[in-house]
N, C-alpha and C positions, 0 to 999 in steps of 0.2 A: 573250978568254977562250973556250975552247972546251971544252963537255961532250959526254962520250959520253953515250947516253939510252940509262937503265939498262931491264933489264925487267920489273922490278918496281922502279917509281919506289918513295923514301921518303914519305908524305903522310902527314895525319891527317883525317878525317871523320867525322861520326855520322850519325846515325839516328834516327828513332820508333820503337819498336814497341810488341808487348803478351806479351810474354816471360813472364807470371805464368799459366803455363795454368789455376790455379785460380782467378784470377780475373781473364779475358781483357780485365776494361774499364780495368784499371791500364794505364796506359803507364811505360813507361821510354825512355830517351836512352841509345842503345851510342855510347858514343867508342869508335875503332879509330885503332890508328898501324899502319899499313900497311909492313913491314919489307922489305930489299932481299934481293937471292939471296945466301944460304948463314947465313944467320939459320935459329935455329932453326926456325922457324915463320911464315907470311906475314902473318899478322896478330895482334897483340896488343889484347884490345879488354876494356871492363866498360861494364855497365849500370848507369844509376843513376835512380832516382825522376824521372819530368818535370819537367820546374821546378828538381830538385835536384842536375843536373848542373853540373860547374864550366864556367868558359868558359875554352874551347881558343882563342881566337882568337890565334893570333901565338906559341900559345906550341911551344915546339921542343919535339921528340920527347921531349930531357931528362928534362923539366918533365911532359910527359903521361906517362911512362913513372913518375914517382913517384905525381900523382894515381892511375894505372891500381892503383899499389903498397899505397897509402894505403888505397885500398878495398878491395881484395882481403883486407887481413891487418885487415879490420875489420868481411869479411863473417862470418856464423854458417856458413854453409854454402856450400861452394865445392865441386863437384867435380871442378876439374880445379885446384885452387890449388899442388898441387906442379909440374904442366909450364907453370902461368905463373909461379912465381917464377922457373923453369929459363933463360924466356923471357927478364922481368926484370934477371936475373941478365946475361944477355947484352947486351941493351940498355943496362946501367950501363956494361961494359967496354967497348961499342963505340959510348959517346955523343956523342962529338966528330965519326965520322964518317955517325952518324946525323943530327945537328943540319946539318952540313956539307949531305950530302945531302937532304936535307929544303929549304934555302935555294935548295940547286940550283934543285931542282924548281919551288921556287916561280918562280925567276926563267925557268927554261923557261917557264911558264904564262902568264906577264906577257910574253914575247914572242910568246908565239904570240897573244897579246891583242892588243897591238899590231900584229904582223903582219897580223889581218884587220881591225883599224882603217884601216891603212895602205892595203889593199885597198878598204874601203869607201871611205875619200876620195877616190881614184882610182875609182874608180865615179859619187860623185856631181860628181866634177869634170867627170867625161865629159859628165855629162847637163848639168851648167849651160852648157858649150863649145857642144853642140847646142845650147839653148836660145838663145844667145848666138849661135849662126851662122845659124840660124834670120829670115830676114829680119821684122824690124816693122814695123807701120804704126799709125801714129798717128790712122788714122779722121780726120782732118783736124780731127779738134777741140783747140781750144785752150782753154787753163784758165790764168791767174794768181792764183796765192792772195796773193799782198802787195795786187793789185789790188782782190782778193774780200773781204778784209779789212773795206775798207770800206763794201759795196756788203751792200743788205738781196736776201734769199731772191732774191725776186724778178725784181733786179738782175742777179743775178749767172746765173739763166735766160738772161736775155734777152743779155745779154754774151758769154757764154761756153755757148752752146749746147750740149747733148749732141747724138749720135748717136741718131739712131732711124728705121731702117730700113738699105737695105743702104751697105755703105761705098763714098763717092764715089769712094774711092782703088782702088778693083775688091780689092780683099784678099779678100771671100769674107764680110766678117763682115754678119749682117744682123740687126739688132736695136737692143736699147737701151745703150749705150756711154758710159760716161764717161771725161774724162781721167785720174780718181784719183779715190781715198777721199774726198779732200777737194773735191772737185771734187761728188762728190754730197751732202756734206756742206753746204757751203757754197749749192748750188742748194735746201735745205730736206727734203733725204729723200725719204721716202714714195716712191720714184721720180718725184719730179717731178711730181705728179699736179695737173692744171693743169684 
Protein backbone atom coordinates (compact mmCIF):
# COMPACT_ATOMS: atom_id res chain seq x y z
CA UNK A 1 0.00 0.00 0.00
CA UNK A 2 1.41 3.24 -0.88
CA UNK A 3 0.39 6.99 0.20
CA UNK A 4 1.18 10.05 -1.15
CA UNK A 5 1.50 12.54 2.12
CA UNK A 6 -0.97 15.14 1.67
CA UNK A 7 -0.22 18.77 2.70
CA UNK A 8 -2.62 19.33 4.72
CA UNK A 9 -3.06 15.81 6.42
CA UNK A 10 -6.91 15.08 7.40
CA UNK A 11 -6.70 14.65 11.53
CA UNK A 12 -8.91 15.75 14.47
CA UNK A 13 -7.47 17.42 17.80
CA UNK A 14 -8.54 19.69 20.63
CA UNK A 15 -7.65 22.04 22.93
CA UNK A 16 -8.10 23.99 26.40
CA UNK A 17 -8.70 27.27 26.35
CA UNK A 18 -10.76 30.43 27.88
CA UNK A 19 -12.65 31.71 24.98
CA UNK A 20 -15.36 33.53 27.30
CA UNK A 21 -13.47 37.03 27.24
CA UNK A 22 -16.18 38.12 29.75
CA UNK A 23 -15.34 35.75 32.03
CA UNK A 24 -11.64 34.48 31.25
CA UNK A 25 -11.83 31.88 34.25
CA UNK A 26 -14.49 29.53 32.25
CA UNK A 27 -12.65 27.05 30.07
CA UNK A 28 -13.78 25.51 27.06
CA UNK A 29 -12.51 22.24 24.97
CA UNK A 30 -12.30 23.41 20.76
CA UNK A 31 -12.51 20.00 18.84
CA UNK A 32 -11.10 20.89 15.30
CA UNK A 33 -11.10 18.41 12.24
CA UNK A 34 -8.40 19.66 10.26
CA UNK A 35 -9.64 19.44 6.43
CA UNK A 36 -7.37 18.53 3.32
CA UNK A 37 -6.48 21.08 0.16
CA UNK A 38 -9.37 22.45 -1.75
CA UNK A 39 -11.98 22.12 1.23
CA UNK A 40 -13.61 25.06 1.71
CA UNK A 41 -11.71 26.02 4.77
CA UNK A 42 -8.55 24.31 6.85
CA UNK A 43 -10.20 23.86 9.79
CA UNK A 44 -13.54 23.15 10.97
CA UNK A 45 -13.81 23.46 14.74
CA UNK A 46 -16.53 24.38 17.96
CA UNK A 47 -16.14 24.89 21.61
CA UNK A 48 -17.78 23.31 24.19
CA UNK A 49 -18.06 23.72 28.19
CA UNK A 50 -14.81 21.69 29.91
CA UNK A 51 -16.03 18.50 31.03
CA UNK A 52 -18.92 18.95 28.52
CA UNK A 53 -17.25 17.96 25.42
CA UNK A 54 -17.98 14.72 23.68
CA UNK A 55 -15.20 12.15 23.28
CA UNK A 56 -13.63 12.17 19.79
CA UNK A 57 -11.51 9.21 20.29
CA UNK A 58 -11.53 6.99 17.17
CA UNK A 59 -14.26 8.57 16.03
CA UNK A 60 -14.00 9.65 12.05
CA UNK A 61 -14.32 12.91 10.68
CA UNK A 62 -18.07 11.76 9.71
CA UNK A 63 -19.19 11.49 13.17
CA UNK A 64 -17.15 14.73 14.37
CA UNK A 65 -18.41 16.73 11.56
CA UNK A 66 -22.17 16.00 12.98
CA UNK A 67 -21.32 16.56 16.71
CA UNK A 68 -19.38 19.93 15.30
CA UNK A 69 -23.28 20.27 13.50
CA UNK A 70 -25.38 19.37 16.45
CA UNK A 71 -23.79 22.35 18.28
CA UNK A 72 -23.64 24.79 16.14
CA UNK A 73 -27.47 24.72 15.22
CA UNK A 74 -28.16 24.51 19.05
CA UNK A 75 -25.89 27.47 19.86
CA UNK A 76 -27.83 31.09 20.69
CA UNK A 77 -25.28 32.86 19.06
CA UNK A 78 -23.02 32.06 16.39
CA UNK A 79 -21.29 34.54 14.23
CA UNK A 80 -19.98 32.81 11.67
CA UNK A 81 -22.70 29.89 11.59
CA UNK A 82 -23.58 30.51 7.86
CA UNK A 83 -19.62 29.73 6.55
CA UNK A 84 -19.64 26.63 8.93
CA UNK A 85 -22.83 25.19 7.82
CA UNK A 86 -21.05 26.04 4.08
CA UNK A 87 -18.11 24.17 5.57
CA UNK A 88 -20.49 21.25 6.97
CA UNK A 89 -22.33 21.24 3.99
CA UNK A 90 -19.03 20.17 2.31
CA UNK A 91 -17.76 17.76 4.68
CA UNK A 92 -21.16 15.57 4.44
CA UNK A 93 -20.58 15.26 0.37
CA UNK A 94 -17.15 14.56 0.73
CA UNK A 95 -17.34 12.10 3.82
CA UNK A 96 -16.17 8.87 2.54
CA UNK A 97 -13.08 10.56 1.37
CA UNK A 98 -12.50 12.32 4.49
CA UNK A 99 -13.05 9.19 6.79
CA UNK A 100 -10.78 7.54 4.05
CA UNK A 101 -8.14 10.08 4.56
CA UNK A 102 -8.21 10.56 8.11
CA UNK A 103 -7.37 6.40 8.51
CA UNK A 104 -4.52 7.18 6.24
CA UNK A 105 -3.18 9.55 8.41
CA UNK A 106 -3.63 7.67 11.30
CA UNK A 107 -1.78 4.60 9.85
CA UNK A 108 1.12 7.16 8.63
CA UNK A 109 1.51 8.14 12.35
CA UNK A 110 1.62 4.42 13.58
CA UNK A 111 4.52 3.88 11.27
CA UNK A 112 6.43 6.54 11.66
CA UNK A 113 5.79 5.26 15.53
CA UNK A 114 7.05 2.20 14.92
CA UNK A 115 9.80 3.32 12.58
CA UNK A 116 11.54 5.15 15.60
CA UNK A 117 10.64 2.03 17.86
CA UNK A 118 12.55 0.04 15.24
CA UNK A 119 15.45 2.50 15.53
CA UNK A 120 15.50 2.52 19.14
CA UNK A 121 15.85 -1.36 19.30
CA UNK A 122 18.62 -1.13 17.06
CA UNK A 123 20.22 1.35 19.46
CA UNK A 124 19.77 -0.51 22.59
CA UNK A 125 20.85 -3.82 20.74
CA UNK A 126 23.93 -1.83 19.92
CA UNK A 127 24.67 -1.16 23.42
CA UNK A 128 23.86 -4.60 24.89
CA UNK A 129 26.47 -6.18 21.74
CA UNK A 130 29.10 -3.70 23.47
CA UNK A 131 28.30 -4.63 26.73
CA UNK A 132 28.37 -8.32 25.67
CA UNK A 133 31.80 -7.92 23.87
CA UNK A 134 33.06 -6.07 26.68
CA UNK A 135 35.35 -8.66 28.39
CA UNK A 136 34.18 -9.83 32.26
CA UNK A 137 35.58 -10.85 35.07
CA UNK A 138 34.37 -12.63 37.76
CA UNK A 139 36.67 -11.20 40.58
CA UNK A 140 37.41 -14.81 41.39
CA UNK A 141 34.63 -15.11 43.60
CA UNK A 142 32.48 -17.95 43.80
CA UNK A 143 28.79 -18.11 44.98
CA UNK A 144 26.39 -21.47 45.02
CA UNK A 145 22.95 -20.66 46.01
CA UNK A 146 21.52 -24.49 46.13
CA UNK A 147 24.61 -24.87 48.27
CA UNK A 148 23.78 -21.53 50.32
CA UNK A 149 20.50 -22.88 50.81
CA UNK A 150 21.39 -24.69 53.39
CA UNK A 151 24.18 -22.89 55.18
CA UNK A 152 23.23 -20.03 58.04
CA UNK A 153 24.46 -16.16 57.45
CA UNK A 154 27.58 -16.85 58.62
CA UNK A 155 28.35 -20.06 56.68
CA UNK A 156 27.91 -18.94 53.77
CA UNK A 157 30.73 -15.76 54.62
CA UNK A 158 33.04 -17.99 55.28
CA UNK A 159 32.28 -20.34 52.10
CA UNK A 160 31.87 -18.22 49.55
CA UNK A 161 33.87 -15.15 50.27
CA UNK A 162 33.18 -11.62 48.83
CA UNK A 163 35.67 -9.52 47.30
CA UNK A 164 37.10 -6.76 49.11
CA UNK A 165 39.88 -4.92 47.96
CA UNK A 166 41.36 -4.86 44.53
CA UNK A 167 40.72 -7.84 42.16
CA UNK A 168 43.09 -10.71 42.15
CA UNK A 169 42.33 -11.13 38.48
CA UNK A 170 44.11 -7.49 37.67
CA UNK A 171 40.61 -6.20 36.05
CA UNK A 172 40.99 -2.71 37.66
CA UNK A 173 37.95 -3.39 40.10
CA UNK A 174 38.93 -2.41 43.79
CA UNK A 175 36.43 -2.62 46.38
CA UNK A 176 33.63 -4.58 47.93
CA UNK A 177 32.19 -7.19 45.23
CA UNK A 178 29.78 -9.74 45.40
CA UNK A 179 28.92 -12.64 43.01
CA UNK A 180 24.90 -11.50 43.02
CA UNK A 181 22.05 -10.22 44.72
CA UNK A 182 21.80 -13.35 46.37
CA UNK A 183 25.01 -13.83 47.00
CA UNK A 184 24.81 -10.80 49.38
CA UNK A 185 21.56 -11.90 50.37
CA UNK A 186 22.39 -15.07 51.61
CA UNK A 187 25.92 -13.83 53.40
CA UNK A 188 23.30 -11.68 55.90
CA UNK A 189 23.21 -8.06 54.20
CA UNK A 190 24.35 -5.13 56.10
CA UNK A 191 27.45 -5.50 53.69
CA UNK A 192 28.67 -8.08 55.56
CA UNK A 193 29.54 -6.26 58.54
CA UNK A 194 31.55 -8.76 60.51
Amino acid sequence: MSYQNPKRPVHIDSYENNGNLLNPSKKYVCIRLWLPEGAPAEVLSENWPDGKEPNIDREPPSAVVELISEKLERAWIDTSREKKREIIAWCRQNAAMLDRQWVEELIRREERTIARAQRKIVQLQNELDKEEDAPSCDHGIVFDEAVALGLRNRDVRERFPRLSGPCPKGCGIDGIVYASAAHYIFGGGSDWVS
